[in-house]
VOBA-1610 file (N, C-alpha, C; in pm, whole numbers, padded with zeros to 5 digits, always signed):
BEGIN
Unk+12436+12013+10673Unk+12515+11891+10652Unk+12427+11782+10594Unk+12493+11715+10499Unk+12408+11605+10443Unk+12399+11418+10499Unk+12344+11336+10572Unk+12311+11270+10560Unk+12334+11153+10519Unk+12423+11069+10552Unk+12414+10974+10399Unk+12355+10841+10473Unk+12273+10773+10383Unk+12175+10665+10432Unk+12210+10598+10338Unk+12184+10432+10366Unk+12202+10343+10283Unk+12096+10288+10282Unk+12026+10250+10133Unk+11858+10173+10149Unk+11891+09976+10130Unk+11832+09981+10222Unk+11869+09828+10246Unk+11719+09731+10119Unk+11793+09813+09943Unk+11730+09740+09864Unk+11828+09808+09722Unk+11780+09717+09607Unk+11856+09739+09527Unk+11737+09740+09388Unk+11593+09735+09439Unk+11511+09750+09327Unk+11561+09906+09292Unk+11580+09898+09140Unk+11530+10013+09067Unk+11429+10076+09055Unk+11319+10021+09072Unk+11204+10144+09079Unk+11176+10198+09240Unk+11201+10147+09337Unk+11203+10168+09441Unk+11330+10299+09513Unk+11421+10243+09482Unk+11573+10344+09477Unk+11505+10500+09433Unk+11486+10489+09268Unk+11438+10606+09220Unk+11312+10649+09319Unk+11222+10639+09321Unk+11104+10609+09387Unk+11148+10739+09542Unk+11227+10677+09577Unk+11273+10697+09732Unk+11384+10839+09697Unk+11463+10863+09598Unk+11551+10964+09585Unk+11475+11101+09522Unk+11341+11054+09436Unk+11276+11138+09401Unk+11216+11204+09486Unk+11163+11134+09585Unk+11058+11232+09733Unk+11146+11277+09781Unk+11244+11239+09824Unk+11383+11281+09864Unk+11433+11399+09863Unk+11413+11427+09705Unk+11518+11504+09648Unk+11577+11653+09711Unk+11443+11716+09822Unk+11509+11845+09852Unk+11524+11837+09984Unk+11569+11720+09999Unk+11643+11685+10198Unk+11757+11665+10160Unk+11815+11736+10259Unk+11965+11698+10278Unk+12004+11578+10308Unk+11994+11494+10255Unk+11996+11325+10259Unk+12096+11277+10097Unk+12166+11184+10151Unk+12221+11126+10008Unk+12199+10961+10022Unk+12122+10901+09913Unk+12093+10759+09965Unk+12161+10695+09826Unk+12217+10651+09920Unk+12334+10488+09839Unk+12255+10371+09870Unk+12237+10251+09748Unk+12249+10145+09754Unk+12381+10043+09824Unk+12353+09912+09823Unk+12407+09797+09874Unk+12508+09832+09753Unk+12488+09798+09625Unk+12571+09756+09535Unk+12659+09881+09508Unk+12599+09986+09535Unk+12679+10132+09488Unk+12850+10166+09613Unk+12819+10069+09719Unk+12869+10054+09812Unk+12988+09885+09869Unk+12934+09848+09771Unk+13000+09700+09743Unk+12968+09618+09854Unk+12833+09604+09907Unk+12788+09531+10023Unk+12657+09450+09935Unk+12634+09319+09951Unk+12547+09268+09939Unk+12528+09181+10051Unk+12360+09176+10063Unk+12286+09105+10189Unk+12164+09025+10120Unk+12140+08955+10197Unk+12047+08855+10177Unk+11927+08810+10269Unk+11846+08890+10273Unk+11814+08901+10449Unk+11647+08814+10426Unk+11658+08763+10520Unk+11570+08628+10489Unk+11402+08736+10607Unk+11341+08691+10467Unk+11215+08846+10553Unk+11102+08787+10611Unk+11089+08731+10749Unk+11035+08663+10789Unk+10953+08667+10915Unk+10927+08822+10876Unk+10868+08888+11009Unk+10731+08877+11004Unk+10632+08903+11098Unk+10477+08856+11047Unk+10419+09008+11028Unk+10461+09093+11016Unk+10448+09239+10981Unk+10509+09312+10906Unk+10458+09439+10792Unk+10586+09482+10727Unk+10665+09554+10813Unk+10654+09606+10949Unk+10750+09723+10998Unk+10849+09605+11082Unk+10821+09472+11088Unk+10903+09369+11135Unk+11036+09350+11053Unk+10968+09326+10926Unk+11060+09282+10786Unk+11111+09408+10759Unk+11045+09522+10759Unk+11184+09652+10747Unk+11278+09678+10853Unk+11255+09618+10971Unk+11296+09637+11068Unk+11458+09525+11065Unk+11378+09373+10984Unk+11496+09317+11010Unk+11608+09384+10837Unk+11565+09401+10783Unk+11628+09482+10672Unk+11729+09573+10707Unk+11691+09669+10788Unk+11754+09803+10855Unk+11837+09767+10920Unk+11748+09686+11012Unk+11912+09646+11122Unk+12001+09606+11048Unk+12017+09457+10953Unk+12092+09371+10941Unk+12201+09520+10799Unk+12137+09588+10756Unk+12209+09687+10688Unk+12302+09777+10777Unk+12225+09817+10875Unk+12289+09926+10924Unk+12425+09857+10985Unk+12426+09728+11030Unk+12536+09675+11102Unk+12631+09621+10993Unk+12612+09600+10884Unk+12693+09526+10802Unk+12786+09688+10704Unk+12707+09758+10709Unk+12748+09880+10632Unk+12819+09954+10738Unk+12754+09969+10843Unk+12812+10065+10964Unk+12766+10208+10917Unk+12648+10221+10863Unk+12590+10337+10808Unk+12434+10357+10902Unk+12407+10454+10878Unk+12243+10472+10921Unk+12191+10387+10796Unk+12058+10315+10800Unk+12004+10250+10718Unk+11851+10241+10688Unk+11814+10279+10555Unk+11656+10285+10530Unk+11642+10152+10437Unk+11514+10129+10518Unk+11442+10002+10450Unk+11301+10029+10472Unk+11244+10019+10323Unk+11055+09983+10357Unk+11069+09797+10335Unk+10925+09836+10337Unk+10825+09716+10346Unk+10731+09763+10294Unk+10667+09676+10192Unk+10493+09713+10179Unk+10407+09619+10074Unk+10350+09636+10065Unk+10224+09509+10006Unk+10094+09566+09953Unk+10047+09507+09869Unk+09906+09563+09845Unk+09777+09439+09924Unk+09669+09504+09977Unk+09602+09469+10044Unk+09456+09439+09960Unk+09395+09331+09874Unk+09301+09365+09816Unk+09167+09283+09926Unk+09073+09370+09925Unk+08954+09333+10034Unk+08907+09176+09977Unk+08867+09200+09876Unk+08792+09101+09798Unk+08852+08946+09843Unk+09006+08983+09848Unk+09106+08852+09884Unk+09109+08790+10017Unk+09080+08864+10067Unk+09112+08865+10305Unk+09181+08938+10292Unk+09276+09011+10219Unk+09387+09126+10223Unk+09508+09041+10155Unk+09496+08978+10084Unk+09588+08897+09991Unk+09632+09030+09891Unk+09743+09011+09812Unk+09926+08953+09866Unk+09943+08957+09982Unk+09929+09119+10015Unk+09976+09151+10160Unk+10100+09147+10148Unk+10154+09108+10288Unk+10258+09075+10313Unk+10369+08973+10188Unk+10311+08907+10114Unk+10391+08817+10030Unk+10335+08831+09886Unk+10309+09017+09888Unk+10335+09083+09754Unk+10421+09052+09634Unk+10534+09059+09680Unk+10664+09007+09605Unk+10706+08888+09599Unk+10638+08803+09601Unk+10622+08659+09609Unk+10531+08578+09614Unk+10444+08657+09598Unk+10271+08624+09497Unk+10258+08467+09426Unk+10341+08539+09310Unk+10363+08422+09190Unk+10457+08329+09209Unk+10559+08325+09317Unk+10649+08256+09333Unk+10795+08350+09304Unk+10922+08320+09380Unk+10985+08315+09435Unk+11050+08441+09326Unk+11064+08343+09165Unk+11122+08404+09052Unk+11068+08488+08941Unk+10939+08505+09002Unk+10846+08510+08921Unk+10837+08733+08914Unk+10802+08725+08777Unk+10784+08848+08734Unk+10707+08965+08739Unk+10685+09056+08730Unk+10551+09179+08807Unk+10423+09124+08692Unk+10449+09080+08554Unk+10398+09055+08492Unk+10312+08944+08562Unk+10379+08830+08621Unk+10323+08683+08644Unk+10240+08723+08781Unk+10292+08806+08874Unk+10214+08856+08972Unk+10061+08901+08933Unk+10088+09019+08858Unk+09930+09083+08821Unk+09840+09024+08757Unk+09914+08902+08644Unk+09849+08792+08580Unk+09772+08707+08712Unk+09817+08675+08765Unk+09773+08546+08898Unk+09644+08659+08954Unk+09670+08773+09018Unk+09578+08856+09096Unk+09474+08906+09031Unk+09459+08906+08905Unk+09390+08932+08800Unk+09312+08819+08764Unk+09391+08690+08794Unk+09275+08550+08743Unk+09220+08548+08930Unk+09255+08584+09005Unk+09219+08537+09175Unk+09047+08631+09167Unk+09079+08750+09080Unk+09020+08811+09085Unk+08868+08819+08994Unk+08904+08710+08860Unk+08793+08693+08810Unk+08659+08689+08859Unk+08545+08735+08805Unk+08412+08771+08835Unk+08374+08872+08952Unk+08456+08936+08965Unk+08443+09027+09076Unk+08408+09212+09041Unk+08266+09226+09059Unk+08214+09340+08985Unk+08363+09475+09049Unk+08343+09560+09012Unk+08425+09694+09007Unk+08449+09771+09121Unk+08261+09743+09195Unk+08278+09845+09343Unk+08348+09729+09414Unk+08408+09587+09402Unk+08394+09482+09531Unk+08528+09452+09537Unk+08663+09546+09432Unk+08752+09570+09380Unk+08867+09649+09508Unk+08796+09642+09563Unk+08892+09775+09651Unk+09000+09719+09715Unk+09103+09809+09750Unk+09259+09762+09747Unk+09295+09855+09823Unk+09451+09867+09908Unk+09480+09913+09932Unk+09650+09891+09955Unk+09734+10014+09896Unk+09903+10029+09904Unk+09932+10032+10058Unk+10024+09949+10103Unk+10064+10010+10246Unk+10258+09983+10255Unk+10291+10072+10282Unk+10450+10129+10332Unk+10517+10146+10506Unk+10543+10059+10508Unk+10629+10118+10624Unk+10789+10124+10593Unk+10805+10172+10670Unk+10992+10220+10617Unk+11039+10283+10764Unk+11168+10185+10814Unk+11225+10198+10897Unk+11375+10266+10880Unk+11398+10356+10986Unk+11538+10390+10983Unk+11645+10305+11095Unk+11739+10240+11057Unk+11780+10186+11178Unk+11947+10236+11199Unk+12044+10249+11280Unk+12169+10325+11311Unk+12255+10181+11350Unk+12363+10186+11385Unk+12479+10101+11373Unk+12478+10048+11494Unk+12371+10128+11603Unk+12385+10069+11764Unk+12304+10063+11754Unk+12149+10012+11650Unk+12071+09943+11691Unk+11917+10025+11736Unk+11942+10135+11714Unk+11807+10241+11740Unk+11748+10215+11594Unk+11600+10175+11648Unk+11535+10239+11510Unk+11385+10335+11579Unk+11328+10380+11425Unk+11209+10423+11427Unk+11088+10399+11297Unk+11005+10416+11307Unk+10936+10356+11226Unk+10809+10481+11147Unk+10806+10469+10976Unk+10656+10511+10962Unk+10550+10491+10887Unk+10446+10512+10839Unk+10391+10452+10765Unk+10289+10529+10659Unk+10273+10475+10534Unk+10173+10528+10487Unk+10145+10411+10388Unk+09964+10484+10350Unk+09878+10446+10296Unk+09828+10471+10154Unk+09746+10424+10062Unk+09638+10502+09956Unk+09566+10366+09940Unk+09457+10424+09865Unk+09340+10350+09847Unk+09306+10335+09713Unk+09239+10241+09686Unk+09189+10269+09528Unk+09127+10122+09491Unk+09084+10078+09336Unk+09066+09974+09307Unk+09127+09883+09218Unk+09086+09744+09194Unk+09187+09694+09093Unk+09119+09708+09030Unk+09194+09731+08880Unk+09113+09730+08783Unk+09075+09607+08714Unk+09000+09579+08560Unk+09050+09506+08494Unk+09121+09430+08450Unk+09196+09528+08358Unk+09335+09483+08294Unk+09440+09600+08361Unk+09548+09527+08257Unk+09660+09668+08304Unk+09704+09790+08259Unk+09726+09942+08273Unk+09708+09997+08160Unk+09826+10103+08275Unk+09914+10143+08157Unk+09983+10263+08176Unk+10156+10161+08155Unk+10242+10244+08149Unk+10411+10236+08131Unk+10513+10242+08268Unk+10447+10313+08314Unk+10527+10398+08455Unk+10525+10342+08576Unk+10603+10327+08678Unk+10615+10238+08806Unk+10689+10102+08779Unk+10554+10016+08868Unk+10636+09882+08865Unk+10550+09806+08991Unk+10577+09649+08953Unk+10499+09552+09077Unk+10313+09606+09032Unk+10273+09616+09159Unk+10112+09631+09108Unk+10041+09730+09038Unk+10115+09862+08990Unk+10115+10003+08964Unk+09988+09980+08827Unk+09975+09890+08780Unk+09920+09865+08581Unk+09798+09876+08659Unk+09734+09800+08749Unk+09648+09731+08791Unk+09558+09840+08918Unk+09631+09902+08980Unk+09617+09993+09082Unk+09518+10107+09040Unk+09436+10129+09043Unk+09311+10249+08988Unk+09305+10331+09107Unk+09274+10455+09055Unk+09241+10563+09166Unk+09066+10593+09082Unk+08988+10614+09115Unk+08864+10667+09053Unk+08860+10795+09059Unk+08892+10891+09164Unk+08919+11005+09165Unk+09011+11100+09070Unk+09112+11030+09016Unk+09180+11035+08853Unk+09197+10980+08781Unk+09108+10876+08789Unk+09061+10810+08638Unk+09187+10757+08596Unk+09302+10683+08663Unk+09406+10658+08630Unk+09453+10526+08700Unk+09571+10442+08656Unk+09593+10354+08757Unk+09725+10421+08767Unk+09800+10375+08888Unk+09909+10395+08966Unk+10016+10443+08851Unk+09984+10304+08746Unk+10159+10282+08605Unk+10119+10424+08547Unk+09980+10527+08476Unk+09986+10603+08416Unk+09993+10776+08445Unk+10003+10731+08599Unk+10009+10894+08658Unk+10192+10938+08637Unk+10206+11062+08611Unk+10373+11105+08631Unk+10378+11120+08783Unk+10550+11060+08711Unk+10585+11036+08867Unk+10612+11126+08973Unk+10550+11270+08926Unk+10571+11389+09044Unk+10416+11377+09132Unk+10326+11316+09045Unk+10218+11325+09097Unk+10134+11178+09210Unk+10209+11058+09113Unk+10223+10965+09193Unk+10309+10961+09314Unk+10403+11031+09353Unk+10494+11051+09481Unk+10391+11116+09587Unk+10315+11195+09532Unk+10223+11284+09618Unk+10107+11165+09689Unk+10043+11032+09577Unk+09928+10959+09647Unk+09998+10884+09695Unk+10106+10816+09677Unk+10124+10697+09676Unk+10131+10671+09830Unk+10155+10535+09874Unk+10209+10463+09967Unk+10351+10506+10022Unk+10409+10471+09985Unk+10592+10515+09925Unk+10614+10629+09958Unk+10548+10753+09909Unk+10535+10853+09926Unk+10492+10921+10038Unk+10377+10871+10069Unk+10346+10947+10205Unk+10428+10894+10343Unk+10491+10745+10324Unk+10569+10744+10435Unk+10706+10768+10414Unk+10795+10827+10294Unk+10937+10875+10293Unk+10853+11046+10346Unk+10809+11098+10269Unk+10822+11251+10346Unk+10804+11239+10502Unk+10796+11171+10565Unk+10803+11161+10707Unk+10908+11104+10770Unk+11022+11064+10691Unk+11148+11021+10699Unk+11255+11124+10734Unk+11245+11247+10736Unk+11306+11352+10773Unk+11287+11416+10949Unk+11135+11369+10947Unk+11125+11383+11111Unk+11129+11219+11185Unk+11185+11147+11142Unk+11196+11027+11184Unk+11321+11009+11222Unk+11472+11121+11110Unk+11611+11120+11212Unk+11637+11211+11271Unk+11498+11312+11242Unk+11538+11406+11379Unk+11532+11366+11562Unk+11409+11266+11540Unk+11387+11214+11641Unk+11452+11123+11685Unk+11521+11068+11623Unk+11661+10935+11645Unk+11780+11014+11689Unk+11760+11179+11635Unk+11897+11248+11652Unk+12020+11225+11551Unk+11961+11233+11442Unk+12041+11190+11343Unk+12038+11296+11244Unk+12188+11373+11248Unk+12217+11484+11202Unk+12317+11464+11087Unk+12348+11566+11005Unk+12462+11562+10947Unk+12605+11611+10978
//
């Protein structure tokens, strides 16, 4: 039996992102808009598994569906762990992935290559209509680069270097980026996360 979850987001690269790791669980994930529900959920938790947490809930009760929501941020050392938490709101409120990596890129001026190090972090909550949730998380590592280089992804992906493949986040395919990523390592754990909630089809 299949599943059906609603992701309490309506980014496009994220949606895809999440249906692609997805793809061979018996899970079917609908958006807000695919569903004619829009929310506005004011994210104001001092943690990401807080802010997915209030995401999930406030979805799962307004939809009356089981409900997935991440959270996540990039963590650069060099910064104190800046974006962090206010990744997506870096540059300000309206502001573009472009104006983001631009700003983190000038924060970042004079800063040799090894002193660069960064880190993706994901949590992603499942939450149900009475209010159960569970929570999981994942990680990757890498550095910022330079400049930005590659087509593919989205948000910090141009900028994101792995040294181990000589690549940043935007130029890996996206079968292979699902495998390092952040995103990635905490949706494949999303399958034993409604078993343990008891959430069947």
């Amino acid at each position: 039996m299949t599943v059906r979850l609603v992701l309490a987001s309506n980014n496009k690269g994220k949606v895809r992102e999440l249906r692609d790791i997805l793809v061979d669980q018996p899970l079917l994930l609908v958006t807000p808009s695919e569903i004619g529900i829009s929310l506005d959920i004011n994210e104001d938790g001092a943690t990401y598994e807080e802010n997915a947490r209030l995401k999930a809930l406030a979805m799962a009760t307004k939809s009356n569906m089981v409900a997935l929501a991440d959270d996540s941020g990039l963590e650069v050392d060099a910064l104190g762990g800046e974006p962090g938490l206010h990744s997506a709101r870096y540059a300000g409120k309206d502001a573009s992935d472009i104006d983001r990596v631009t700003l983190l890129l000038k924060k970042l001026e004079g800063v040799p290559f090894e002193k660069r190090t960064a880190k993706f972090r994901c949590v992603i909550v499942i939450a149900t209509p009475d209010g159960r949730t569970g929570a999981c998380e994942g990680t990757c590592s890498g550095v910022i680069s330079f400049e930005p280089r590659g087509s593919q992804g989205f948000g910090y992906d141009p900028v994101f270097y792995f040294p181990d493949l000589g690549m940043t986040m935007a130029e890996l395919p996206s079968d292979i980026k699902n495998q390092v990523s952040h995103r990635g390592k905490a949706a494949r754990q999303v399958p034993f996360l409604l078993k343990k909630l008891g959430i069947t089809g």
